[in-house]
BAFI-3210 file (N, C-alpha, C; in Angstrom, 3 decimals, decimal comma, padded with zeros to 6 digits):
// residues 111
n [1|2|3|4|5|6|7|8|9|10|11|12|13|14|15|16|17|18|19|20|21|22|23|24|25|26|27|28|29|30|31|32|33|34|35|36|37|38|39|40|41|42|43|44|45|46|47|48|49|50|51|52|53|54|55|56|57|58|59|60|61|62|63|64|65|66|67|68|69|70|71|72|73|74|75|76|77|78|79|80|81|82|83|84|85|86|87|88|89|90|91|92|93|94|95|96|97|98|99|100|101|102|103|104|105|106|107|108|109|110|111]
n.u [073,513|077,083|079,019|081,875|085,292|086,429|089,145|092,847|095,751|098,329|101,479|103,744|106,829|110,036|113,630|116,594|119,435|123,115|125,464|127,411|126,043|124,756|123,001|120,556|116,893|114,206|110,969|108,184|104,788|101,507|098,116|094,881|092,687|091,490|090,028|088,267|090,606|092,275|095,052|094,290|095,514|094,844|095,843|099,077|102,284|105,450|109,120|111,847|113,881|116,348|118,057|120,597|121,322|119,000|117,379|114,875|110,902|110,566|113,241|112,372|114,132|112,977|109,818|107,138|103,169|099,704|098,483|095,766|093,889|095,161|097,763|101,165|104,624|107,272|110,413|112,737|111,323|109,825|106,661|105,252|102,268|101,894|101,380|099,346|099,934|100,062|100,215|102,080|103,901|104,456|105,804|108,779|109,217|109,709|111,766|114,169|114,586|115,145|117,249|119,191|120,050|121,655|123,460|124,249|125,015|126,840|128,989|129,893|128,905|126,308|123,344]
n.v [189,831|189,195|187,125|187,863|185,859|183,142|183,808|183,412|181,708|183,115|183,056|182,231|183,027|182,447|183,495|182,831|185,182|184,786|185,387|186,785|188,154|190,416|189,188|188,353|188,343|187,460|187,945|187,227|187,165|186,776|187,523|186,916|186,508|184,612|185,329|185,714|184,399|186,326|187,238|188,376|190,624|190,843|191,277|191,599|191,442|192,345|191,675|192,663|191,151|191,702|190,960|192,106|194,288|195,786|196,266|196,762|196,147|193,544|192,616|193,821|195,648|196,694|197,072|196,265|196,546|196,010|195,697|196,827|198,469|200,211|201,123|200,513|201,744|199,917|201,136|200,519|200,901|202,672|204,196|204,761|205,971|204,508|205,404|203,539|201,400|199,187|195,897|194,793|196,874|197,946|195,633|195,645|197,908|197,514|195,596|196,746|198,989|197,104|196,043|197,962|198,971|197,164|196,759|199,183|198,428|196,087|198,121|199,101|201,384|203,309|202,405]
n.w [118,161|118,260|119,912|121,532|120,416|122,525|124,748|124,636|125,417|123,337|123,237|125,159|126,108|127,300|127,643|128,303|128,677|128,020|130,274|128,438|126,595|127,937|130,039|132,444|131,543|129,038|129,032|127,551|126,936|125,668|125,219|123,356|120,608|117,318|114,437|111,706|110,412|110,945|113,747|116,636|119,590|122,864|125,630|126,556|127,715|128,095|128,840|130,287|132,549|134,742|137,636|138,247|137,232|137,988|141,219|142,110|141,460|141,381|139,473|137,296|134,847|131,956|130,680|128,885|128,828|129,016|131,770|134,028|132,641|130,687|128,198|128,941|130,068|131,725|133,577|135,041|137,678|137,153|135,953|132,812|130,770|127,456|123,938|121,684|119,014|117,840|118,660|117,750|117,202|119,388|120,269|118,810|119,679|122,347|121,585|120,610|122,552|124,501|123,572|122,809|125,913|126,708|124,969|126,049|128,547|128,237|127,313|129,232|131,127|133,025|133,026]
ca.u [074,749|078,136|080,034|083,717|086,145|087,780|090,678|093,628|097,356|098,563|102,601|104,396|108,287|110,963|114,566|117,798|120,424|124,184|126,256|128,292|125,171|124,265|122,572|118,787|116,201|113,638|109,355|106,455|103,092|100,535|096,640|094,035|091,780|091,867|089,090|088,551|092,122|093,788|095,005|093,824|095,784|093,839|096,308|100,542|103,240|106,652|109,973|113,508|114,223|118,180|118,445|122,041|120,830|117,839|116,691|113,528|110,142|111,354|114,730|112,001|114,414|112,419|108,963|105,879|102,334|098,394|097,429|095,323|093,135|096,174|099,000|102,402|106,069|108,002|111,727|113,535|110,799|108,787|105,768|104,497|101,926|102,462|100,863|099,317|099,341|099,468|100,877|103,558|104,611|104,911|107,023|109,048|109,526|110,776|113,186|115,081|114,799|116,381|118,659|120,373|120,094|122,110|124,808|124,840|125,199|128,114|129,738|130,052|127,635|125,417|121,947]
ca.v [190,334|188,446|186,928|187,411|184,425|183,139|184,339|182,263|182,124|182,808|183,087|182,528|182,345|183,005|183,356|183,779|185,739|184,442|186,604|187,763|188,710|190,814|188,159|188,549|187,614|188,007|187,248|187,223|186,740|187,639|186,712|186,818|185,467|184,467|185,785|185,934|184,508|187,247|187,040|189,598|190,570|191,349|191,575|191,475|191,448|192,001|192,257|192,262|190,884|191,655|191,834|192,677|196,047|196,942|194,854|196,783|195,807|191,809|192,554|194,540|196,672|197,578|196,448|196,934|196,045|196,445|195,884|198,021|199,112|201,072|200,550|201,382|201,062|200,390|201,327|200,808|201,187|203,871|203,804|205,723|205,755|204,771|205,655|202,500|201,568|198,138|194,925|194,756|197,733|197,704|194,335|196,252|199,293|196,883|194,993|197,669|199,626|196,230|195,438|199,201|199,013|195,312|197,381|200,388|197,506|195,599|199,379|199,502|202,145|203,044|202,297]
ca.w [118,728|117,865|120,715|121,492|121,121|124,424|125,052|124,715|125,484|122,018|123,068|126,471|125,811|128,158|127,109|129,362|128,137|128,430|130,733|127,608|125,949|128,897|131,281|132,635|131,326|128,519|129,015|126,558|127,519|124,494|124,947|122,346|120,055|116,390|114,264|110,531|110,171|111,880|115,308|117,574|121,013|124,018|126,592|126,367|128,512|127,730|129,900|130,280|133,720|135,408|138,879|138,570|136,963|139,002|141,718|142,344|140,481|140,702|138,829|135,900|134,038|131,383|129,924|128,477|129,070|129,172|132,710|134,639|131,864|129,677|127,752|129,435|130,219|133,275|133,508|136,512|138,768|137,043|134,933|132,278|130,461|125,929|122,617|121,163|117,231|117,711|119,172|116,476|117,470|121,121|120,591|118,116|120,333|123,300|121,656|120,124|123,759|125,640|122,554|122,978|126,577|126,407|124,175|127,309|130,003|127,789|126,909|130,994|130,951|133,666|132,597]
c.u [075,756|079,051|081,341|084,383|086,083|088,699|091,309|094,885|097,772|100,601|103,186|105,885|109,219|112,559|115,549|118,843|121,723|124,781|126,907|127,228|124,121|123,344|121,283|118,150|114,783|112,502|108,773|105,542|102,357|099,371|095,979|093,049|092,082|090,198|089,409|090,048|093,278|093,465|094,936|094,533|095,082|094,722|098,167|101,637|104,496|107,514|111,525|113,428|115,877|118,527|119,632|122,255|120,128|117,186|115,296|112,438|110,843|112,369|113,943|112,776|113,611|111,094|107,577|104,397|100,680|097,550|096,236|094,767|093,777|097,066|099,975|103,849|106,830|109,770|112,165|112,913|109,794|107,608|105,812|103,513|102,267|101,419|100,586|098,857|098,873|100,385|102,099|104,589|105,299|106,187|108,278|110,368|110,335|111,786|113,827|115,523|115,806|117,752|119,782|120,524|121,312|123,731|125,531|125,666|126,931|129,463|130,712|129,554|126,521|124,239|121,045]
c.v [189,188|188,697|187,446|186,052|184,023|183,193|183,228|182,731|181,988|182,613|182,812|181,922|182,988|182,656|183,719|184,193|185,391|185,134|187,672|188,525|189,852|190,402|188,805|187,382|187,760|187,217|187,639|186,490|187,532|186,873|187,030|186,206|185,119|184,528|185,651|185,772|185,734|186,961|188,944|189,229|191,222|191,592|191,069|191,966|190,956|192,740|191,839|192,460|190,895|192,264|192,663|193,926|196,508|195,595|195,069|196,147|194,368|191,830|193,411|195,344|197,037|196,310|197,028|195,806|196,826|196,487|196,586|198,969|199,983|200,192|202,033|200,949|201,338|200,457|201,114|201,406|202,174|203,261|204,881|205,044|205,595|205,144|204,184|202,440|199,883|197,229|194,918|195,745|198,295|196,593|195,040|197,481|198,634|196,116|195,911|198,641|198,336|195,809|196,914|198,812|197,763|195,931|198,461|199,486|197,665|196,749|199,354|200,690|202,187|203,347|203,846]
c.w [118,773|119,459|120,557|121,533|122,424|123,529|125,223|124,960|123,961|121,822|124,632|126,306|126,892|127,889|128,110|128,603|128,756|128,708|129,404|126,785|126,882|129,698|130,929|131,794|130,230|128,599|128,183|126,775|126,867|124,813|124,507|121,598|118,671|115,651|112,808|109,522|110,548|113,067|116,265|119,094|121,719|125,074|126,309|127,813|128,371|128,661|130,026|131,457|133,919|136,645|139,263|137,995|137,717|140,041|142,122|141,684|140,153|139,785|136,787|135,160|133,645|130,908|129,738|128,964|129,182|130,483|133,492|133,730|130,687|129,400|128,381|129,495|131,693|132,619|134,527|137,904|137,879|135,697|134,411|131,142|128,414|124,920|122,405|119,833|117,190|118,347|118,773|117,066|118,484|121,210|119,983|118,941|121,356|123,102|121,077|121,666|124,643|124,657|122,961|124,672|127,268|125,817|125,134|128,160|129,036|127,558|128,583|131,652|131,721|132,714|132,551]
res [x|x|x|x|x|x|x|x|x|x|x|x|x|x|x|x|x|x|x|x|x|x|x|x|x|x|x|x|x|x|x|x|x|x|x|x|x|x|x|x|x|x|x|x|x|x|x|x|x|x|x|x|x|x|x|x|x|x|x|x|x|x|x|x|x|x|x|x|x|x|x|x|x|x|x|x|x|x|x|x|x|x|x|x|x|x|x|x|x|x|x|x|x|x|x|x|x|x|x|x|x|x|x|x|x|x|x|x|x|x|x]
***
């Protein structure tokens, strides 16, 4: 019987966004292993932080993640549960959701 890797931090970046670019704040937190030359994720966490949109959920607007045994998405306080194809795709899915959401804010556009 074939071990698992350890788990590793394979990404942790945090980016602030310049007021004109609609402020907040953007996290990534990917952990995994690396196997047969591909990298395998085991656990992710992605988030657009802006208290000056939502101050509930630590200023969470919107983000995605695996905790708690599923994959899901918070919005403005709410969860639900997502479809998963793959890492790629989750990252994918959230920056195009905070990139429009970034274009609502700047419009003057409630969220």
């Amino acid at each position: 019987m074939s071990k698992q890797p350890k788990e590793i931090l394979l990404e942790q970046e945090r980016c602030e966004l310049k007021p004109k670019s609609g402020g907040g704040l953007l996290n990534y937190e990917v952990w995994g292993y690396q196997e047969n030359g591909r990298t395998l994720v085991t656990r992710y966490n992605l988030a657009y932080i802006n208290h000056a949109v939502y101050a509930g959920d630590n200023g969470r607007v919107l983000g995605f993640d695996n905790a708690h045994g599923y994959h899901h998405r918070h919005f403005m306080g709410k969860v639900e549960p997502v479809a998963f194809a793959s890492y790629e795709a989750q990252l994918e899915r959230f920056q195009q959701e905070w990139q429009a959401l970034i274009k609502q804010q700047l419009k003057g556009k409630n969220l």
